[in-house]
C-alpha positions as CSV (number, residue, x, y, z in Angstrom):
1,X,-35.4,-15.8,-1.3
2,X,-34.3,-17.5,-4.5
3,X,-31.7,-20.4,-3.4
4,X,-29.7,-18.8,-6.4
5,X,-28.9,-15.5,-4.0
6,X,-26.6,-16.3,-1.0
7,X,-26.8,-12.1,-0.1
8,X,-29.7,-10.3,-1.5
9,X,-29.8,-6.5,-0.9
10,X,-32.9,-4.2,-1.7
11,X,-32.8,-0.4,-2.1
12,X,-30.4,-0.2,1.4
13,X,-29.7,3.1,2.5
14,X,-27.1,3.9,5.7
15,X,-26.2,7.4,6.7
16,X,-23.3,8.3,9.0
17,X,-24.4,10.2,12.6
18,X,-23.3,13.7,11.5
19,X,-22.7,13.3,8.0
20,X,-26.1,14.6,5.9
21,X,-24.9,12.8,3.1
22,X,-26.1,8.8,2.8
23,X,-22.8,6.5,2.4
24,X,-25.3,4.1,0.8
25,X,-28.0,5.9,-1.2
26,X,-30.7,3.0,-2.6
27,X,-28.3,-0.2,-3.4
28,X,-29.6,-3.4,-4.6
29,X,-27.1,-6.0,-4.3
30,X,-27.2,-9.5,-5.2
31,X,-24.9,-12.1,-5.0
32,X,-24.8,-15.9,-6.2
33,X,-23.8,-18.5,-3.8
34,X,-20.3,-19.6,-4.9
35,X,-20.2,-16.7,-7.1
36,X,-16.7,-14.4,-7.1
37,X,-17.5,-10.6,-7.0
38,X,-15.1,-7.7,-7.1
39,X,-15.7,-4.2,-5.5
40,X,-13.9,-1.1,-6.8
41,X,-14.6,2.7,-6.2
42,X,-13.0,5.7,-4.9
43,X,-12.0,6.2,-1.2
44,X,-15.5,7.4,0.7
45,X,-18.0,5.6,-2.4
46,X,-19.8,3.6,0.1
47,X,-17.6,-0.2,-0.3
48,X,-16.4,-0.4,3.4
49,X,-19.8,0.6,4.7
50,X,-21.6,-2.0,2.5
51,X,-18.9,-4.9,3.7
52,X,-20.2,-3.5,7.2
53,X,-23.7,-4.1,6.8
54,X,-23.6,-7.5,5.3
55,X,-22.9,-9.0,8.5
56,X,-24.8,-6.9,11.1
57,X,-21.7,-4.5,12.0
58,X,-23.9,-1.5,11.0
59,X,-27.7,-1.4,10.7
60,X,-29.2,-0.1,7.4
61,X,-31.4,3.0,7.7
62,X,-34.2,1.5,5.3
63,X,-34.3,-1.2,3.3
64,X,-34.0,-5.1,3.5
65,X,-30.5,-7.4,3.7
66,X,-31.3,-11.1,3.7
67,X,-28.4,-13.6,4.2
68,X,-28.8,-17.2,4.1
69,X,-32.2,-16.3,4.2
70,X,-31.5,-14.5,7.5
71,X,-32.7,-10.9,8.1
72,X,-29.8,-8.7,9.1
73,X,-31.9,-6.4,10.9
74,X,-33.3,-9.2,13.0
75,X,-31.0,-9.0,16.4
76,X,-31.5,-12.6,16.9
77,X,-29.4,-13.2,13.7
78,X,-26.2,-11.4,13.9
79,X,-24.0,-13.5,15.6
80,X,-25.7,-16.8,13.4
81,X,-24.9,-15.0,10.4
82,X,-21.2,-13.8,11.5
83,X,-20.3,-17.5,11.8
84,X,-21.0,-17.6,7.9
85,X,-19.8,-14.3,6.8
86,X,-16.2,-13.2,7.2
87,X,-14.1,-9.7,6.9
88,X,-11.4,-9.3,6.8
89,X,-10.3,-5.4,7.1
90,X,-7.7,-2.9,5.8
91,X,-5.9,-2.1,9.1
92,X,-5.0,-5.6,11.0
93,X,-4.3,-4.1,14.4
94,X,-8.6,-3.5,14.7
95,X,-9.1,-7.6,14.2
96,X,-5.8,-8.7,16.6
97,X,-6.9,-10.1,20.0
98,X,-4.3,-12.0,21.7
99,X,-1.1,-11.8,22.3
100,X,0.0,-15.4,20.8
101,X,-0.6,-15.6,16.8
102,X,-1.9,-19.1,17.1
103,X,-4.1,-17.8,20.1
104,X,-5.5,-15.1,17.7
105,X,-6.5,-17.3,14.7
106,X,-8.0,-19.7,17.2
107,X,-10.5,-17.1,18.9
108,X,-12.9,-17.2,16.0
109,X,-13.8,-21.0,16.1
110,X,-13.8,-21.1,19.7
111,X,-16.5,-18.7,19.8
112,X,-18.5,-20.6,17.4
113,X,-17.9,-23.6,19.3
114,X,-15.6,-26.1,16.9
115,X,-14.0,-28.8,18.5
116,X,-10.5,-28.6,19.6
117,X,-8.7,-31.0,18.0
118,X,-10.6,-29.5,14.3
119,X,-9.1,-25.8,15.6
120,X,-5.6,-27.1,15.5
121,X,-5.9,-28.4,11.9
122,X,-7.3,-25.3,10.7
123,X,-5.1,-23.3,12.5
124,X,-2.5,-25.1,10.8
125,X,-4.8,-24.9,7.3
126,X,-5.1,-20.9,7.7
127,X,-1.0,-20.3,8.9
128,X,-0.4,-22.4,5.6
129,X,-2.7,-20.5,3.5
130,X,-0.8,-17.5,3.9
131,X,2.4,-18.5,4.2
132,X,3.1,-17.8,8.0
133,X,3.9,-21.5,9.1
134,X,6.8,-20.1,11.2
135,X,5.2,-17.7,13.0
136,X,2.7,-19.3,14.8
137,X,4.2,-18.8,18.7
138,X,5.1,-15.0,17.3
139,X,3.6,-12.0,18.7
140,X,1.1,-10.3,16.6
141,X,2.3,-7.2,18.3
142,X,5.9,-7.4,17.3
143,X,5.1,-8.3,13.2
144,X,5.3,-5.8,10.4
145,X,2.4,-4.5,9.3
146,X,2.0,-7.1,5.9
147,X,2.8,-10.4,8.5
148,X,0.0,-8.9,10.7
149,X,-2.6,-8.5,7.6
150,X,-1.6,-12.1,7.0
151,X,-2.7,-13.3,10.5
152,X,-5.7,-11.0,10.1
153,X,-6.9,-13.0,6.6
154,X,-5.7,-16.2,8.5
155,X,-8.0,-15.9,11.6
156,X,-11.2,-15.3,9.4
157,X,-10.6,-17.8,7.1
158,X,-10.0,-20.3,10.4
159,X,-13.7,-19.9,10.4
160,X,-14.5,-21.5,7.0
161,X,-17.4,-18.9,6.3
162,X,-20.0,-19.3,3.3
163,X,-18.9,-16.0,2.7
164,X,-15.2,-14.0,3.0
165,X,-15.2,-10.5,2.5
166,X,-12.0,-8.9,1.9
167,X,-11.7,-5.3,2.2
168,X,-9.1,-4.0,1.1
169,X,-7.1,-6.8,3.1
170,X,-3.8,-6.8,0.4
171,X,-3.3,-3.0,0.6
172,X,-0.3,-3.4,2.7
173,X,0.9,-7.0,1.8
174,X,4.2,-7.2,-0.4
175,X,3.5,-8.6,-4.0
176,X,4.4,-12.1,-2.8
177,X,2.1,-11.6,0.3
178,X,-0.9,-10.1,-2.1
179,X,-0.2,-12.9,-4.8
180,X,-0.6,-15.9,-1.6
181,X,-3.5,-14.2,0.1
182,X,-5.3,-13.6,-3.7
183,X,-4.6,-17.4,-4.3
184,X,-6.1,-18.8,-1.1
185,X,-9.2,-16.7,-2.2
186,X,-9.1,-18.0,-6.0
187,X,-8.6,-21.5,-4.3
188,X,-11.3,-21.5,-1.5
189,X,-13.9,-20.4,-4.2
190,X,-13.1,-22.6,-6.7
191,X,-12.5,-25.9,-4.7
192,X,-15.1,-25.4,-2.1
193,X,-17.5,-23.1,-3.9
194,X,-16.9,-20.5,-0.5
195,X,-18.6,-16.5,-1.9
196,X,-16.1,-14.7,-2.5
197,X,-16.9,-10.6,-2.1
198,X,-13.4,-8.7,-3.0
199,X,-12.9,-5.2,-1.9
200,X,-9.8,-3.8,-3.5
201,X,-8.1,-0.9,-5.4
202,X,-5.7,-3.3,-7.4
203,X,-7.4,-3.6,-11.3
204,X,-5.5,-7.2,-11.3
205,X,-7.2,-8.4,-8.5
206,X,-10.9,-7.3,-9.7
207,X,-10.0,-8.8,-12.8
208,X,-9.8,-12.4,-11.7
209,X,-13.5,-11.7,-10.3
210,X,-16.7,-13.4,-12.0
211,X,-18.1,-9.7,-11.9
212,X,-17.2,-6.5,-11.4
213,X,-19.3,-3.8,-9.4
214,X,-18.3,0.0,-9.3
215,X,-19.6,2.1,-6.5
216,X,-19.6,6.0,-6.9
217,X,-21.5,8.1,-4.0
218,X,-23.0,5.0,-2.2
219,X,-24.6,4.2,-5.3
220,X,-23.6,1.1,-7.7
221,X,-22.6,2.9,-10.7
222,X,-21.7,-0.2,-13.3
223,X,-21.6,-3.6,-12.7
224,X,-20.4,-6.7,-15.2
225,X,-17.8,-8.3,-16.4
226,X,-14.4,-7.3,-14.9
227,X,-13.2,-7.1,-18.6
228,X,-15.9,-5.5,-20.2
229,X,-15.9,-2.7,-16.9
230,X,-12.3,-2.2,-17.6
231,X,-12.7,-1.7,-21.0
232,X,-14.6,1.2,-20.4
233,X,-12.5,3.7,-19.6
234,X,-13.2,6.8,-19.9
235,X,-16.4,6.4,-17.5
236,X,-14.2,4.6,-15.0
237,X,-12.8,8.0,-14.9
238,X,-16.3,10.2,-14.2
239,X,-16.4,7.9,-11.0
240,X,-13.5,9.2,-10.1
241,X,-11.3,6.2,-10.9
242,X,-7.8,6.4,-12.6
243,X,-7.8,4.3,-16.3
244,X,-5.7,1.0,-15.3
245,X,-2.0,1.7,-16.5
246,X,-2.6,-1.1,-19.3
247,X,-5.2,1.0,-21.0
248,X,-2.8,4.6,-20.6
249,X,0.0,2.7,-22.8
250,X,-2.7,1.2,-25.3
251,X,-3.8,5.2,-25.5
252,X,-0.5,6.4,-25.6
253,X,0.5,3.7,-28.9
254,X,-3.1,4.4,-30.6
255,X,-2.5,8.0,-30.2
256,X,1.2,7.1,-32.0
257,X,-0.6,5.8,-34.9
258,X,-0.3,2.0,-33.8
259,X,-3.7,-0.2,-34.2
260,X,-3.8,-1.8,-30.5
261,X,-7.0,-3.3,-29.6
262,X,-8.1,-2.9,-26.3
263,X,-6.3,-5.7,-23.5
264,X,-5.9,-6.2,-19.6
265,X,-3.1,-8.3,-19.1
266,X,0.9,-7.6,-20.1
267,X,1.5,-10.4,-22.0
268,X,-1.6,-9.4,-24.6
269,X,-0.2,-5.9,-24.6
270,X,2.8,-7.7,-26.3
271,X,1.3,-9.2,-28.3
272,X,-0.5,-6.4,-29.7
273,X,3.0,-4.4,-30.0
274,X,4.3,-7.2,-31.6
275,X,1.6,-7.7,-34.6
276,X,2.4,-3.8,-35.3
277,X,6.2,-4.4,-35.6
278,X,5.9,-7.3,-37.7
279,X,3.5,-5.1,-39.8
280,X,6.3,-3.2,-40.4
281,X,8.9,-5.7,-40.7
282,X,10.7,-4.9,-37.4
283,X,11.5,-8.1,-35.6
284,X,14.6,-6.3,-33.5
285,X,14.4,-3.0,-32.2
286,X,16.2,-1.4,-29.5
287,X,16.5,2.4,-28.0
288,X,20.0,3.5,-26.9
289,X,18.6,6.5,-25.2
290,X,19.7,7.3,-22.0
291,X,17.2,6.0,-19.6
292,X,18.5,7.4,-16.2
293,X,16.5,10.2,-14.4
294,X,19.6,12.4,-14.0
295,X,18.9,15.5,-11.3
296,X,21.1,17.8,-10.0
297,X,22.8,16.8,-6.3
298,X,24.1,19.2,-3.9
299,X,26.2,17.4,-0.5
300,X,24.6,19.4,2.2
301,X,21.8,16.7,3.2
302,X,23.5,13.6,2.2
303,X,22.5,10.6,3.9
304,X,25.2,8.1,5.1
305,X,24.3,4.6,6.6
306,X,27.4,2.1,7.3
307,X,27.2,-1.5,9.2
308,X,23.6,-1.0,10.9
309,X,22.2,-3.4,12.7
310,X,19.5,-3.8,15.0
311,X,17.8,-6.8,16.5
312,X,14.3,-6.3,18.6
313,X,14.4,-7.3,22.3
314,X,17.7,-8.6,21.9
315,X,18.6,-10.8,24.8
316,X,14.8,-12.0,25.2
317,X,13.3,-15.0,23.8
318,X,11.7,-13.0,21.6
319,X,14.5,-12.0,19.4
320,X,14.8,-11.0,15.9
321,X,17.5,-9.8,14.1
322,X,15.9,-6.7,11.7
323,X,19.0,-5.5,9.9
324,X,22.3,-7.2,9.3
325,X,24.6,-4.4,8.3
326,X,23.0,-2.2,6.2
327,X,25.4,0.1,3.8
328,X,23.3,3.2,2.1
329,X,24.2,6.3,0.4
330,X,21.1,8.8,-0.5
331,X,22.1,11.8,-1.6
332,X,20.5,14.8,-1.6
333,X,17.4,15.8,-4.6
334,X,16.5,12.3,-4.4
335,X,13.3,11.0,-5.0
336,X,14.2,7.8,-3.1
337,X,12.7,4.4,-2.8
338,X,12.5,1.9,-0.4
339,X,11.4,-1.9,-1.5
340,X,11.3,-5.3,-0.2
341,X,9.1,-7.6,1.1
342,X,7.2,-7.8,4.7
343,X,9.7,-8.1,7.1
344,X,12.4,-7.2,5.2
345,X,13.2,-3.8,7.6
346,X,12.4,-1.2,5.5
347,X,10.6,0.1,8.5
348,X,12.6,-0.4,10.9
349,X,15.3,1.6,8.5
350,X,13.8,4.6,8.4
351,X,12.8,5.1,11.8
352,X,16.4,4.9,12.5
353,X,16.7,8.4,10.0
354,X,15.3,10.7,12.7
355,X,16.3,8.5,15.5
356,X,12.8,7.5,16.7
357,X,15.2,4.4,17.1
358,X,18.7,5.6,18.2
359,X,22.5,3.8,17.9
360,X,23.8,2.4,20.4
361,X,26.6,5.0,20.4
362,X,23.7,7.9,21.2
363,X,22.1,6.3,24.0
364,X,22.6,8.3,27.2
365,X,24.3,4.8,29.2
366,X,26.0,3.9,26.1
367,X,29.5,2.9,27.2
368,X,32.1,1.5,24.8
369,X,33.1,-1.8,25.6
370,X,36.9,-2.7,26.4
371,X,38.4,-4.7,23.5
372,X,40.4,-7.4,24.9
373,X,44.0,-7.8,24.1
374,X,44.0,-9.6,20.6
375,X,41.0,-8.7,19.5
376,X,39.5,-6.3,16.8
377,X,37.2,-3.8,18.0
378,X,34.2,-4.4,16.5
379,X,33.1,-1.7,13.7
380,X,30.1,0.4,15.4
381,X,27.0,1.7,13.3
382,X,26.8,4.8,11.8
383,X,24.3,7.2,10.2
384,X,23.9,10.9,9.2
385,X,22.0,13.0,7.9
386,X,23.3,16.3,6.6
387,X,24.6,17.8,9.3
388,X,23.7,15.3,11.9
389,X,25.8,12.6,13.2
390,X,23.0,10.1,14.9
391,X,26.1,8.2,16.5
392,X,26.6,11.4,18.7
393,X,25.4,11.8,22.0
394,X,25.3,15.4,21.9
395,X,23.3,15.3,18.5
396,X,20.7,17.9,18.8
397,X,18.1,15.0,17.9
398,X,15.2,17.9,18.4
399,X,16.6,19.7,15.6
400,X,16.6,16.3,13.9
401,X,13.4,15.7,13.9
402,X,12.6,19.3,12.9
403,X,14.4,18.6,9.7
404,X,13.9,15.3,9.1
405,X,9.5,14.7,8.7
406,X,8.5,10.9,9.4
407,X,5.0,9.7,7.9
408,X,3.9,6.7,9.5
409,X,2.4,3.8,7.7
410,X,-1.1,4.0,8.9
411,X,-0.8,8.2,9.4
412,X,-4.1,8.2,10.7
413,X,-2.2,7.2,14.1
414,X,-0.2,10.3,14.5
415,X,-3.8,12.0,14.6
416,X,-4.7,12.9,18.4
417,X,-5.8,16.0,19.0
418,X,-9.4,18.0,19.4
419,X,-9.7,19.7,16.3
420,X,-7.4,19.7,12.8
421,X,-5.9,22.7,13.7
422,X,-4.3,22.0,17.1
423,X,-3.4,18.2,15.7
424,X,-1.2,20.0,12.3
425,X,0.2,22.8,14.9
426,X,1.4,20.3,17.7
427,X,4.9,19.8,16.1
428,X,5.6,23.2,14.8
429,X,4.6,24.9,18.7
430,X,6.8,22.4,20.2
431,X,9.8,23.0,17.6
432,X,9.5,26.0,17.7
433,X,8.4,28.0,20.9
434,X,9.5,31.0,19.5
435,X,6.6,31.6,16.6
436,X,3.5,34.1,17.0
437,X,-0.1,32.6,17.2
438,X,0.0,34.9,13.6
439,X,3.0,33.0,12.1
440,X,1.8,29.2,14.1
441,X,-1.8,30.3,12.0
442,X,-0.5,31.0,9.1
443,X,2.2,27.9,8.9
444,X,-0.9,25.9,9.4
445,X,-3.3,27.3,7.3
446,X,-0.4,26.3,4.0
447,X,-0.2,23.1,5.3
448,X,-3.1,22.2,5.1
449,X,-4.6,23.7,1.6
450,X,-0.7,22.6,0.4
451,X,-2.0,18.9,1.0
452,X,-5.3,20.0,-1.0
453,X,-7.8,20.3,1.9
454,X,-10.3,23.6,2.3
455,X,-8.7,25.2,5.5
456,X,-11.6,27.1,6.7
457,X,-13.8,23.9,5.8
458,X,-11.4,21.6,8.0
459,X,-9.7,23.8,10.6
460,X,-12.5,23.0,13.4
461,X,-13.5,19.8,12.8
462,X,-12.2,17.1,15.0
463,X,-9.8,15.0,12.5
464,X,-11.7,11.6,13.7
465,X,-14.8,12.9,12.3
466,X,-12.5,12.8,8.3
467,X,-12.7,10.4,5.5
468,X,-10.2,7.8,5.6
469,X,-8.2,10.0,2.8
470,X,-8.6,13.3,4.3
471,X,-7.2,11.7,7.9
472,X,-3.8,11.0,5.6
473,X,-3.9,13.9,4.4
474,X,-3.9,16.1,7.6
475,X,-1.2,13.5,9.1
476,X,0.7,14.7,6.2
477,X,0.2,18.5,7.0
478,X,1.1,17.9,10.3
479,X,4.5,16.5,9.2
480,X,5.1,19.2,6.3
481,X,4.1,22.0,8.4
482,X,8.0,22.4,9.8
483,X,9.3,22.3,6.1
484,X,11.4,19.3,6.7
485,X,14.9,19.0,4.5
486,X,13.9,15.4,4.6
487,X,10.4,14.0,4.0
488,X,10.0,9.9,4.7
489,X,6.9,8.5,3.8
490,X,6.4,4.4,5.1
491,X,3.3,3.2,2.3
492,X,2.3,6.5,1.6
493,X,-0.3,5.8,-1.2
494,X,-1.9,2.0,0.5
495,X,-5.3,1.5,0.4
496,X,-5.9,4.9,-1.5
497,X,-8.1,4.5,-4.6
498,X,-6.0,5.0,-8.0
499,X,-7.1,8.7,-8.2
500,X,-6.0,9.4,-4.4
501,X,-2.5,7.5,-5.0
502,X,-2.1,9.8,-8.2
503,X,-3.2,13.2,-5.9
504,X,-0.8,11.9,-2.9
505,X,2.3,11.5,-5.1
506,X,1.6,14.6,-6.8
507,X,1.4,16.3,-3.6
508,X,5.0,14.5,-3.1
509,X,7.0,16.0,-6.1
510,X,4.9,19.7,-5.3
511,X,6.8,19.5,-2.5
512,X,10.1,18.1,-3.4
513,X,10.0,20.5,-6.1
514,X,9.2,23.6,-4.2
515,X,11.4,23.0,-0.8
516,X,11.8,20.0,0.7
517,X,15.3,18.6,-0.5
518,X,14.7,14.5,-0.1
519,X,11.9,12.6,-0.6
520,X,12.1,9.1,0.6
521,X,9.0,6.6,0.0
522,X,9.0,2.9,1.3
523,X,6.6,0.9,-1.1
524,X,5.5,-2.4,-1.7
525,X,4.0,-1.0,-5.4
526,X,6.9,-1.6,-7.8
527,X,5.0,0.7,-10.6
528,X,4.8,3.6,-7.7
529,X,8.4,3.1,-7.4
530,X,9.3,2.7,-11.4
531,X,6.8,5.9,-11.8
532,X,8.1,8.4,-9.2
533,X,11.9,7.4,-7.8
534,X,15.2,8.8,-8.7
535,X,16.8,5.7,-7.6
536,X,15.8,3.0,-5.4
537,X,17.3,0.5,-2.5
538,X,15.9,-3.6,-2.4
539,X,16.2,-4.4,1.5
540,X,15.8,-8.5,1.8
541,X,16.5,-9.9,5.1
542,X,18.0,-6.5,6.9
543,X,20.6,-6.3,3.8
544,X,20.6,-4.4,0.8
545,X,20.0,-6.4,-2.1
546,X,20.3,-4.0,-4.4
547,X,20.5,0.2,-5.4
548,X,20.5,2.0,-8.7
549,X,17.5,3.5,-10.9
550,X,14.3,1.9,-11.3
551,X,15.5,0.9,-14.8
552,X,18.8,-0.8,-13.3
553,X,16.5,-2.7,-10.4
554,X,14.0,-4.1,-12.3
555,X,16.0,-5.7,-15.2
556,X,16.6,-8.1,-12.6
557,X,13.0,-9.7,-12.8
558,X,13.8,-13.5,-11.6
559,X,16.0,-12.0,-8.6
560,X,13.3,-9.7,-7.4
561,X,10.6,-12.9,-8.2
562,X,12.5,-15.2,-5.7
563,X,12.5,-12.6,-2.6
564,X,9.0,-11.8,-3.2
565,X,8.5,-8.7,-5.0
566,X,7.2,-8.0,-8.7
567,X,8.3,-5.4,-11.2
568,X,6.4,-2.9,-13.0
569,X,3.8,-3.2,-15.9
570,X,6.4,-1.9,-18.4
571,X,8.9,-4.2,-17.2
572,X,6.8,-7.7,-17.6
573,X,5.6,-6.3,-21.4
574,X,9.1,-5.8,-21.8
575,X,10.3,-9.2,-20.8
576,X,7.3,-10.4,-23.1
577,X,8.7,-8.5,-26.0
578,X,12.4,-9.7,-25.3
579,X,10.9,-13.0,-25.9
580,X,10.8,-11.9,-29.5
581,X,14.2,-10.2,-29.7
582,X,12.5,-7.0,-29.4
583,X,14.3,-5.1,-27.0
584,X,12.8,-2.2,-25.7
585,X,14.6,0.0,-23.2
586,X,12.9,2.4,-20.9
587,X,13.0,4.2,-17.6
588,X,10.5,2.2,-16.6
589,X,7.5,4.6,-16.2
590,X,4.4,4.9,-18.3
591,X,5.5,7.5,-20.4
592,X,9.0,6.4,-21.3
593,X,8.1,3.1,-22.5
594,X,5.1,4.3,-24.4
595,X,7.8,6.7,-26.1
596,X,10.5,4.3,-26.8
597,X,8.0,1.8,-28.3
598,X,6.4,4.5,-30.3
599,X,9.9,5.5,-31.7
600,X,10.6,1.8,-32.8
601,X,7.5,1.5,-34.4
602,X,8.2,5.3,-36.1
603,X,11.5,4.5,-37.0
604,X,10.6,1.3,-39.0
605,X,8.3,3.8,-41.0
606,X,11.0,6.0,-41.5
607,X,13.4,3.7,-42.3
């Protein structure tokens, strides 16, 4: 093998047990040592499986992988070449092995044999890295999912491979989290030449890549430049892939008559805008429409949240204090978002919203403690949720539940059952004990082709045997399928390709639209949350930081910046254009902005 070719690939071909269709149909893959490749495609195009054969986790079918000038299919070889080649995976709960964090990140160079005084300083080195310095005596167990991803990139990287592989290991990371992890990666290529192959759904992150590859059916479809791939648009979208939201404005102001050249960062989008303006002569524009998403709001299934707080094992050394008196309103006809970064308790929020974590006040041994003489009675938690008072023992929390559908964040947990049918059916025969097999077939059968999957296609199969997206999907139905009041969603749309996320969130207002009365997502995607929310909450450190539209939140860029978040595309060209006294004011989503710049731009024609 040439010494220029760290990985070398030739016409590779793997087919899934069952399947009849290859997940890698005839790929040749290369890849320079020290060399930075990014991998994007649709959900099911073949990117996982690759990652999987690159270091021995799957065999190939035919075909030759050669790494390090090692044979892959050569048993003798696998474990040699894991100690050079690294993944690091979507879901961090599959690569967790101990219960200590510092105990986890030091399995991998154990087993390769490094010394231990060199395992300390990389442990160190790799907590560092991704910015979990303080929770190295922590147990994985009892993280957030975007601390455990961090511990998961950290205990590969402990290793020091010639080659990290990152699939899709941001997807659930906060933009702070993603930004840290994407910077180790930038860092460890640059400064010690390490391979670099990056997995990932995110257009930003494939464009800081030396080359792009685009996988479509387990076949490489394009492969290049990240900018020149990018630029190509329209066949991004034959693959199945959304345009990036840069190019849908630069389309949207072409199609308004304004000459905008084609661009992948915000801050050239600006300055594109701003060449048309001064074209023109405008140097100050501003639109005084009203931005906010106004909808009509009835009070029947209000939500009320006052002074909660809730601390994990309290009393135990283990300790920690998730929310510190959280106030909320969401009223009802909301399209509601939940933000902040990892750890902030956005989870642990909304599993207090169909008491899968109860008050105090509901617990069966609850007993309210004596106040002593001269003291205040100390002001007790309280939530509900249309009807419901959750600080009420003799809540009917059954009926609670009925009403009020909780979608995990990995929903491909909440799958258990034989066959798709009996998994979507499991809630609604246990809520309802009442139903014929007719109506509990029928109910089913809506659910799923509501959440776009071929009932008669699906119905049988056992839901482990799905695609990644289609397990979501009939998590989803399995939720829906009791026509909640109240739909809550924990990352809905993470680690779906661009095209999925659309298809989920269109799912989301076909339902909100059609019967179910809230719709509440938690999201670490601010443009998600700037495209698709009524209003939004900021948690940061169990409080809330801040609540209003989209357009009210992310005005305050710098704020949202120092707790580790981001703000939308629209928002950071806005901020650019501010720069030069253009004001531009929007709603935040796609459309608007594209709208209100277009109107500026018309106006000064007008004019």
């Amino acid at each position: 093998m040439s010494e220029d070719f760290i990985i070398k690939c030739e016409n590779v071909k793997f087919t899934y047990a069952g399947s009849g269709r290859p997940a890698i149909n005839g790929v040749d893959f290369f890849v320079k040592r020290g060399e930075f490749v990014s991998v994007i495609g649709h959900n099911g195009s073949g990117k996982s499986t690759l990652a999987r054969l690159l270091n021995g986790l799957l065999d190939a079918d035919e075909g030759k992988i050669t790494v390090l000038d090692m044979d892959v299919s050569d048993g003798k070889n696998v474990l040699e070449i894991r100690k050079h080649v690294g993944v690091v995976f979507q879901n961090p709960d599959n690569q967790t092995v101990a219960s200590i964090v510092e105990d986890d990140i030091a399995f991998g160079p154990e087993n390769i044999g490094v010394e231990r005084e060199e395992i300390g300083r990389r442990i160190d080195w790799a907590l560092s890295a991704v910015g979990m310095d303080d929770y190295r005596t922590a147990t994985p167990a009892r993280l957030s999912g975007g601390q455990k991803q961090r511990i998961a990139v950290a205990g590969v990287l402990a290793i020091k491979p010639d080659v990290l592989i990152l699939d899709e290991s941001t997807a659930m990371l906060d933009p702070k989290g993603r930004r840290e992890v994407i910077e180790v990666v930038k860092k460890l290529n640059k400064e010690e030449g390490m391979t670099i192959i990056l997995i990932t759904h995110f257009m930003e992150e494939a464009l800081l890549a030396d080359r792009t590859i685009v996988m479509n059916k387990g076949e490489i479809a394009l492969e290049g430049a990240p900018d020149r791939i990018f630029e190509s648009g329209e066949t991004l979208e034959t693959f199945n892939l959304s345009l990036p939201r840069i190019s849908v404005i630069s389309n949207n102001l072409r199609s308004a008559g304004m000459e905008i050249k084609d661009v992948l960062r915000p801050e050239e989008l600006a300055a594109e805008i701003l060449k048309n303006f001064n074209n023109r002569g405008i140097y100050e524009g501003q639109s005084n429409k009203n931005t906010n998403k106004d909808i009509c709001r009835s009070k029947e299934w209000d939500i009320d949240i006052s002074n909660l707080t809730y601390t994990y094992s309290k009393k135990s050394p283990f300790a920690a204090k998730a929310l510190n008196g959280i106030d909320l309103h969401i009223s009802e006809g909301e399209f509601f978002g939940i933000i902040g970064h990892t750890g902030s308790g956005k989870s642990t929020l909304i599993q207090h919203l169909n008491a899968l974590i109860k008050l105090p006040q509901a617990e069966k041994k609850y007993r309210k403690k004596r106040v002593k003489k001269g003291m205040t009675a100390p002001i007790e938690p309280h939530i509900s949720v249309g009807q419901f008072d959750l600080s009420n023992k003799k809540c009917d929390f059954k009926a609670l539940r009925a009403a009020v559908g909780m979608v995990f964040q990995y929903p491909e947990y909440q799958l258990f059952a034989e066959s798709v049918f009996a998994d979507v059916a499991f809630g609604l025969k246990n809520f309802n004990k009442k139903l014929s097999s007719e109506e509990i077939e029928q109910a089913v059968k809506s659910s799923i082709e509501i959440v776009g999957l071929d009932y008669e296609e699906v119905k049988d199969k056992s839901p482990f045997d799905l695609s990644g997206g289609q397990k979501r999907r009939v998590a989803i139905a399995g939720v829906i399928v009791t026509k909640p009041h109240v739909l809550i969603l924990d990352e809905p749309a993470a680690g779906l390709d661009p095209k999925g996320k659309n298809e989920i969130m269109e799912l989301l207002h076909k339902l909100h639209r059609e019967w179910c009365k809230t719709v509440i997502i938690v999201s670490h995607d601010m443009d998600e949350v700037a495209d698709n929310c009524t209003k939004a909450a900021v948690i940061s450190k169990g409080e809330v930081f801040a609540c209003g539209t989209p357009a009210e939140i992310f005005k305050r860029a710098d704020e949202l910046t120092a707790l580790g978040l981001d703000i939308p595309l629209t928002s950071k060209i806005a901020a650019e254009l501010k720069k030069h006294n253009v004001i531009i004011e929007s709603d935040c989503t796609i459309e608007d902005f594209s709208k209100k710049v277009a109107e500026v731009f018309e106006g000064a024609e007008n004019a």
